[in-house]
C-alpha positions in Angstrom: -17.1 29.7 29.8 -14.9 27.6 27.3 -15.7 27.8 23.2 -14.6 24.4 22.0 -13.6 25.2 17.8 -12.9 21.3 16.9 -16.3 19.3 15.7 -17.5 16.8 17.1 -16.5 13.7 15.9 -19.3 11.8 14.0 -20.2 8.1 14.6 -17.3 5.6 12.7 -19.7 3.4 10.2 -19.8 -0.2 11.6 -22.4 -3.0 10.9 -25.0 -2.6 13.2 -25.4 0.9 12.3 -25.1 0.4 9.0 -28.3 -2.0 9.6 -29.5 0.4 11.2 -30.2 3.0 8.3 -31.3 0.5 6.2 -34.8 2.2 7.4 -34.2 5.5 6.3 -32.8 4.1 3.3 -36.0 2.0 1.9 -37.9 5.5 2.4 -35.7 8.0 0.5 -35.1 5.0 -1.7 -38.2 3.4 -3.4 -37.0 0.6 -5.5 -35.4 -0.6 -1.7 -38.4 -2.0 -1.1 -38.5 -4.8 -3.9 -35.3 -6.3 -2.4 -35.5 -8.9 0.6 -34.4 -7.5 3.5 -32.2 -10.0 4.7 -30.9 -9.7 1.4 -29.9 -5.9 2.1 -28.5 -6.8 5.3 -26.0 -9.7 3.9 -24.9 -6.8 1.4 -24.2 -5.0 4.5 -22.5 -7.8 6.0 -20.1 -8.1 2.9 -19.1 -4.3 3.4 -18.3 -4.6 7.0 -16.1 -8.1 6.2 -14.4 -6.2 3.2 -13.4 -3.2 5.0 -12.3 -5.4 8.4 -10.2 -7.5 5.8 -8.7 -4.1 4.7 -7.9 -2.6 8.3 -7.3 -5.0 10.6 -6.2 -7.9 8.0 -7.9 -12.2 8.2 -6.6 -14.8 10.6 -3.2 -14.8 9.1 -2.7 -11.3 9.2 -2.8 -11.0 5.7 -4.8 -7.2 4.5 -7.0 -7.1 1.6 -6.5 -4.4 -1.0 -8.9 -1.2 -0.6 -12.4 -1.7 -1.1 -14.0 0.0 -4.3 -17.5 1.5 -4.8 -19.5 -1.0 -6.3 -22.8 0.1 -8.3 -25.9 -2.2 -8.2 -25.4 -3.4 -11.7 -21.9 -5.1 -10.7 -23.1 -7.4 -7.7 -23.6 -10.5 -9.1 -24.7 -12.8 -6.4 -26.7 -12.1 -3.8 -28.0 -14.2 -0.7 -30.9 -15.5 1.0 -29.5 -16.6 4.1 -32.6 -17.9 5.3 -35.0 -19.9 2.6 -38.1 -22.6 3.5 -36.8 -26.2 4.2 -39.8 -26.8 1.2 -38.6 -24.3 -1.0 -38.5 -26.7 -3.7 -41.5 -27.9 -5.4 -41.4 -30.3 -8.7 -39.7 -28.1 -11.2 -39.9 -24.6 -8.9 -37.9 -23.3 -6.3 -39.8 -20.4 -4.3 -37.6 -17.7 -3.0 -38.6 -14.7 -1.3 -39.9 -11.4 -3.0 -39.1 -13.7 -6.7 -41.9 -15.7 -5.9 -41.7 -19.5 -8.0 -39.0 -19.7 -10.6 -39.1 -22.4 -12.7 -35.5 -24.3 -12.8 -33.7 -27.3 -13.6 -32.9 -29.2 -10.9 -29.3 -30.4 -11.1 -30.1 -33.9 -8.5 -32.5 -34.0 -6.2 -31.9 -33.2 -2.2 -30.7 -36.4 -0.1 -33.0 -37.4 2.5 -31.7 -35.9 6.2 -30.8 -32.8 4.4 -32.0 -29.7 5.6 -32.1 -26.3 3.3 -30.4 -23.1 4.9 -29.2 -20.8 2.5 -29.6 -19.2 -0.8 -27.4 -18.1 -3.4 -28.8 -16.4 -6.8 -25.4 -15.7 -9.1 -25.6 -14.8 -12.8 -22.7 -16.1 -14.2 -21.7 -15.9 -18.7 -24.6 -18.5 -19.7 -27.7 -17.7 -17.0 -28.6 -17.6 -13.7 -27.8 -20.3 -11.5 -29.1 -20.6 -8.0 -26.9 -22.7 -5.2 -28.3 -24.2 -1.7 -26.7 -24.9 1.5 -27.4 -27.6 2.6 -27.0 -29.0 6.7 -27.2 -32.7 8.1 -26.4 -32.7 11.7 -25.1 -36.5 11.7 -22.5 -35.9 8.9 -19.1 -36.0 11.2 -16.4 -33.5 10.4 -14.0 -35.7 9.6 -14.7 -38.2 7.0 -11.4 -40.3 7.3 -9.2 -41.7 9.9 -5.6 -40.4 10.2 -3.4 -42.4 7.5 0.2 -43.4 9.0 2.2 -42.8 5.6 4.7 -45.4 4.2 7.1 -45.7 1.6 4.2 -48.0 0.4 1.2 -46.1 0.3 2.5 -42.6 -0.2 3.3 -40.0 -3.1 5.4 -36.9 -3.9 4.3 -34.6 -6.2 5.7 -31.4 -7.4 3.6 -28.7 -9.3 5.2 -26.3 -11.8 4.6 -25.2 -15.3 6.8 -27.3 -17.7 4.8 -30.4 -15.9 2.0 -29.6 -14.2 2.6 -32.4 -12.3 5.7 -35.0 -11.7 5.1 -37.9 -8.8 7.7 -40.0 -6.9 6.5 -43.0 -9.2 7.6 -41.5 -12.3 4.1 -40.1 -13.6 4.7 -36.8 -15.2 1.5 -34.9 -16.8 2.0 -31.7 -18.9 -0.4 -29.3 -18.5 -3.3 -28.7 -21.3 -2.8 -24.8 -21.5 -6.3 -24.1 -22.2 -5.8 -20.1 -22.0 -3.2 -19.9 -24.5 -4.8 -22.0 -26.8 -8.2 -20.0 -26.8 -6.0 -16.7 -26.7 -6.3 -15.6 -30.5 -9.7 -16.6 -30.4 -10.3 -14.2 -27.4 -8.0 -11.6 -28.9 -9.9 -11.0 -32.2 -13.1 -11.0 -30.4 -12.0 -8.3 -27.8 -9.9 -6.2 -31.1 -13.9 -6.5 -32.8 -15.9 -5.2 -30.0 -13.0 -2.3 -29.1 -14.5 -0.9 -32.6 -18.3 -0.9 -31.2 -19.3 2.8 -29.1 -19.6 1.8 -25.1 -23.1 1.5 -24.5 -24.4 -0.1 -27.9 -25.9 -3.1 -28.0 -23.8 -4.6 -30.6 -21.0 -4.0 -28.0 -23.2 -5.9 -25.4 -23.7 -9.0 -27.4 -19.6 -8.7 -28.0 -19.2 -8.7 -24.5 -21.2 -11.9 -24.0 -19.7 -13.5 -26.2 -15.9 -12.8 -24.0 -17.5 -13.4 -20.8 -18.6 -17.3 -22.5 -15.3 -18.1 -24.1 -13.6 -16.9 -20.3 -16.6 -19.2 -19.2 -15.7 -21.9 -21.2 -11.5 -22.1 -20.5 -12.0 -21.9 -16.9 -14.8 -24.9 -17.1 -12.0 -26.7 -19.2 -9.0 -26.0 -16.5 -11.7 -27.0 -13.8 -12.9 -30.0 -15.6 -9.4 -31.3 -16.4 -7.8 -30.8 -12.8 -10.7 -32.9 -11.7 -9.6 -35.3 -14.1 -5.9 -35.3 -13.1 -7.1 -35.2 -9.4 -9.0 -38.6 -9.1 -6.0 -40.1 -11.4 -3.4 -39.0 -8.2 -5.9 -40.1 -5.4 -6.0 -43.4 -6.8 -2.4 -44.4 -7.0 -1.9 -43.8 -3.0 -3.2 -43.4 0.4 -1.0 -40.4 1.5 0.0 -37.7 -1.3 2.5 -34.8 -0.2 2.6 -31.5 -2.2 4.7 -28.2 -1.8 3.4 -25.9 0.7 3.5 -23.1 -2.1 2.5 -19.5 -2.4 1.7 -18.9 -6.0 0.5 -15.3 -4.9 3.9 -14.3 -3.9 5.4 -16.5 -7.1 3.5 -14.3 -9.5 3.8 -10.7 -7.4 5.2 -8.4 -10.3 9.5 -7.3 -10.3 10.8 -4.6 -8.0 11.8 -1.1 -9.9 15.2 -1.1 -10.0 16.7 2.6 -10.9 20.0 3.8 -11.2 21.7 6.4 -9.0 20.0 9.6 -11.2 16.6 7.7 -10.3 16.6 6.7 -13.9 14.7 3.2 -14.6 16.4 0.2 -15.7 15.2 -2.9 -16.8 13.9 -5.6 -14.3 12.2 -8.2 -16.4 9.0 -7.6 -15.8 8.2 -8.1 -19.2 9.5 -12.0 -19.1 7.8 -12.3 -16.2 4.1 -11.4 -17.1 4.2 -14.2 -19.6 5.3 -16.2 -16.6 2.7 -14.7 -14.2 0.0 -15.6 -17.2 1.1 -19.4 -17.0 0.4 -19.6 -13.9 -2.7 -18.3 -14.4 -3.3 -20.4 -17.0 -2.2 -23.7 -15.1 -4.6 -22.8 -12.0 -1.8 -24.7 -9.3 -2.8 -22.8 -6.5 -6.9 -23.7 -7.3 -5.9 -27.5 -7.6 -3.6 -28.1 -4.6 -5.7 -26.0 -2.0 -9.2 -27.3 -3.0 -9.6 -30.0 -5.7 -7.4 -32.7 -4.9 -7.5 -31.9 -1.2 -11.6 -32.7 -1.7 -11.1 -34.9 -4.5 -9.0 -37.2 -1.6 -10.9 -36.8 1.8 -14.0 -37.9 -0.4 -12.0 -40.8 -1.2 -10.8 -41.6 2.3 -7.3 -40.2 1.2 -5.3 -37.7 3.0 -3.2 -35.2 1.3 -0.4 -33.3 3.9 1.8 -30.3 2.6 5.4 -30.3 3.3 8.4 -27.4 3.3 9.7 -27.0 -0.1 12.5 -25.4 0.8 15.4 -27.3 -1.3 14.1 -30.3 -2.7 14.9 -29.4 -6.6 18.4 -28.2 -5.0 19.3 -31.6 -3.6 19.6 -34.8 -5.6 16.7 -37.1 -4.3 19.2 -40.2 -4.0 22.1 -39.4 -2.5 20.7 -35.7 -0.8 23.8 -33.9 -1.4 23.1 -30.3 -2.8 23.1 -29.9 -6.8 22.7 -26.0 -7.6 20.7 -25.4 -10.2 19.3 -22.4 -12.0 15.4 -21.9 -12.9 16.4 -22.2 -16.7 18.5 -26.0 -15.5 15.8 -28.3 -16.1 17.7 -31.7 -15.9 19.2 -32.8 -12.9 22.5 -34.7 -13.1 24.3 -35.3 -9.7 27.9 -37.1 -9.1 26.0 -40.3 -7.5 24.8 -41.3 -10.8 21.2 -39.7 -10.9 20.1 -38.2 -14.1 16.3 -37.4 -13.9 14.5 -34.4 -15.4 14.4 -32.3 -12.3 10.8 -31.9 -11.9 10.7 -35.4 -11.2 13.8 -35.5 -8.7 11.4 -32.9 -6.7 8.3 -35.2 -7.1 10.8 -38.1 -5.0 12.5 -35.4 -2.8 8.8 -34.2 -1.7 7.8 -37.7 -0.9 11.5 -38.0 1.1 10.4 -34.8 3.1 7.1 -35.9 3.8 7.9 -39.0 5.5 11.0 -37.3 7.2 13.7 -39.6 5.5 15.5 -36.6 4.2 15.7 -35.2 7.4 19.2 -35.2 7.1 19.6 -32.7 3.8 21.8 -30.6 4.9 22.0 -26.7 3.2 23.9 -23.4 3.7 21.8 -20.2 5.7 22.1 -17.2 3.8 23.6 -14.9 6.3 25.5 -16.8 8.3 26.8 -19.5 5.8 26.9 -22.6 8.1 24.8 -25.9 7.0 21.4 -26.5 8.7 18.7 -29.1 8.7 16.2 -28.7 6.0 12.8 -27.7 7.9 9.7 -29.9 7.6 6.3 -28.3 7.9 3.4 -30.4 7.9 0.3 -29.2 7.0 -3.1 -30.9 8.1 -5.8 -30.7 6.1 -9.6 -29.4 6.5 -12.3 -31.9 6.7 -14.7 -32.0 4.3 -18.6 -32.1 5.3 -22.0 -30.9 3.7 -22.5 -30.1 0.5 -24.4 -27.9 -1.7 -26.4 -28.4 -4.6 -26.7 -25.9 -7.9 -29.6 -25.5 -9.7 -29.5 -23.4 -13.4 -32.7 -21.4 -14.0 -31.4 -21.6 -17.8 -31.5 -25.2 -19.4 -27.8 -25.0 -21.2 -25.1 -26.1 -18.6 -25.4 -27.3 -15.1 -23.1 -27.6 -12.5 -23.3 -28.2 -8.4 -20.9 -26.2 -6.2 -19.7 -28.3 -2.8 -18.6 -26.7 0.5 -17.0 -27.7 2.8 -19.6 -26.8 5.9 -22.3 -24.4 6.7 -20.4 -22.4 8.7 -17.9 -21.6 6.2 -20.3 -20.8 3.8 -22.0 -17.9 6.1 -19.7 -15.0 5.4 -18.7 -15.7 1.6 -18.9 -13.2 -1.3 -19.8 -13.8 -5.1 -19.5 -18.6 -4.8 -16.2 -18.5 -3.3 -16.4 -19.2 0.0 -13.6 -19.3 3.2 -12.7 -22.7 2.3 -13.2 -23.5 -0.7 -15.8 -24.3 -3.7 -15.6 -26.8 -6.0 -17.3 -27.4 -9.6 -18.2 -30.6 -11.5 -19.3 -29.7 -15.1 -21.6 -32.0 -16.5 -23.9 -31.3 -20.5 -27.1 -31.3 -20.9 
């Protein structure tokens, strides 16, 4: 007879079992049973995606950070992924186990238009509710493929000192809507740090932050729209950097000395760098406003290698070494240009593969070799979604791109992207 000592290995959590206990759960649990079930099960759905991101990484490979216990109080959205194509009735919406809400509707629903989804997200200023929307005849693709031309194309390049400089000579710098509201935010966060945790005068206080953050991102938003429709309407074709702002703001290495003692690595210059970039919101408007901002203007908007083009003069496409701090680009041809701009003209040179020919040195093996080009396509753009506040101060409607991308998404940002049109009562 053999005595086995190890235990036996329990079941590894996964989604279907986790669906599974929702059962037991509603009985041991009481207050289970005012929440929708398909409700509870998207909750479980989000788990399950969080913890797949964390282990086995997305699409690209990329691994989310560890997921973190999350009490009821902090979820702020949660969906309906199935609501009643007649859900809306004159000035209600009906959703289930909240019965009829009285709202205001934001537009009303285009005709063809079916209602698939539900999401209820309390943001700084209320509770706004957003619905998928699904119209079988809308085409993925919106816009024909654009052959770009000197004629009808433009370069831009995105940075900080201009937010952005085009091939034509356009040069915009950006608003800094963070760092103007900063002192404004700072006393208010110095007066509620005086207020007991807990208290309601520490509450209101906290309202009050959440608003003004409310209010500086619906500027940054609001303006990049603005900038956006500006750049679609100059050209057919715009090319932008392929950039990685995520890896252009990751903090400094440690750098310590041989007795493991710390030394300085400017991380300190670089937070205040980090926090413009924040503050500028590149990454928002390059991967998701002016791409939709163009396909829903029958543009097209195609990302190229920016590998090189502020080291290279833009006329003559020899190589002009420059430091981050060089911001004017004089080369031997004759070209003085701020250097923002002689990207802008470079990126548009890249684009159409004129400056194939840029020629620069590898960093092992020293020898000169053809600048890369990457091209990268663009998503199409189909259904949208509308937004409907249950509080009468602000509205706003979110867009999606499709239905499908909006199945798996957490708190209104979805796999693609979401977009926001701000609009007073």
């Amino acid at each position: 007879m053999l005595i086995c000592s190890i235990a036996t290995p329990r079941e590894q959590p996964e989604y279907y079992g986790q669906k599974r206990s929702l059962v037991l759960l509603k009985k041991e649990r009481d207050w289970y049973g005012d929440i929708h079930a398909d409700v509870l099960q998207d909750m479980v759905k989000r788990v399950d995606l969080a913890f797949s991101r964390f282990i086995k990484g997305d699409s690209k490979g990329k691994h989310s950070g560890r997921p973190r216990f999350k009490a009821k109080n902090r979820y702020r959205t949660f969906a309906f992924p199935r609501v009643k194509a007649d859900c809306i009735q004159d000035n209600q919406i009906t959703l289930p186990k909240l019965g009829a809400i009285k709202f205001i509707q934001h537009r009303p629903i285009p005709d063809g238009f079916v209602t698939k989804r539900a999401l209820v997200t309390n943001k700084a200023d209320g509770w706004y509710v957003t619905l998928t929307l699904e119209d079988v005849s809308v085409p993925d693709s919106l816009t024909d493929k654009i052959v770009a031309t000197v004629a009808n194309s433009l370069g831009i390049d995105a940075g900080l000192e201009y937010f952005v400089a085009c091939s034509d000579g356009t040069m915009v710098e950006p608003p800094k809507f963070f760092r103007k509201a900063e002192s404004q935010l700072a006393k208010l966060q110095i007066k509620r740090e005086l207020w007991l945790k807990g208290g309601k005068a520490r509450r209101k206080l906290n309202i009050r932050v959440a608003k003004l953050h409310q209010r500086i991102a619906r500027q940054r938003k609001q303006w990049h729209f603005e900038i956006a429709g500006k750049l679609v309407d100059k050209a057919e074709v715009i090319f932008v950097e392929a950039l990685k702002v995520s890896n252009m703001s990751r903090r400094n290495k440690p750098k310590q000395d041989g007795d493991g003692t710390f030394l300085p690595n400017g991380q300190a210059a670089k937070s205040g760098l980090n926090k413009s970039f924040a503050d500028a919101g590149i990454a928002g408007f390059l991967n998701e406003i002016l791409p939709y901002k163009a396909e829903k203007a029958g543009r097209s908007v195609r990302k190229v290698n920016p590998a090189g083009t502020s080291q290279h003069c833009a006329i003559c496409l020899n190589r002009v070494p420059k430091e981050l701090g060089d911001r004017w680009h004089e080369c031997s041809c004759g070209a003085s240009m701020p250097r923002d701009l002689n990207s802008g003209i470079s990126i548009k040179k890249v684009g159409l593969g004129i400056s194939l020919t840029i020629k620069r040195e590898g960093r092992k093996t020293g020898e000169a070799r053809a600048l890369p080009v990457r091209a990268v396509s663009v998503g199409s753009m189909s259904p949208f979604t509308n937004t409907i506040a249950l509080k009468p101060r602000l509205h706003s409607f979110h867009r999606v791109p499709s239905l499908a991308a909006a199945g798996s998404c957490g708190p209104l940002y979805h796999n693609r992207c979401t977009f926001v049109d701000r609009h007073e009562c």
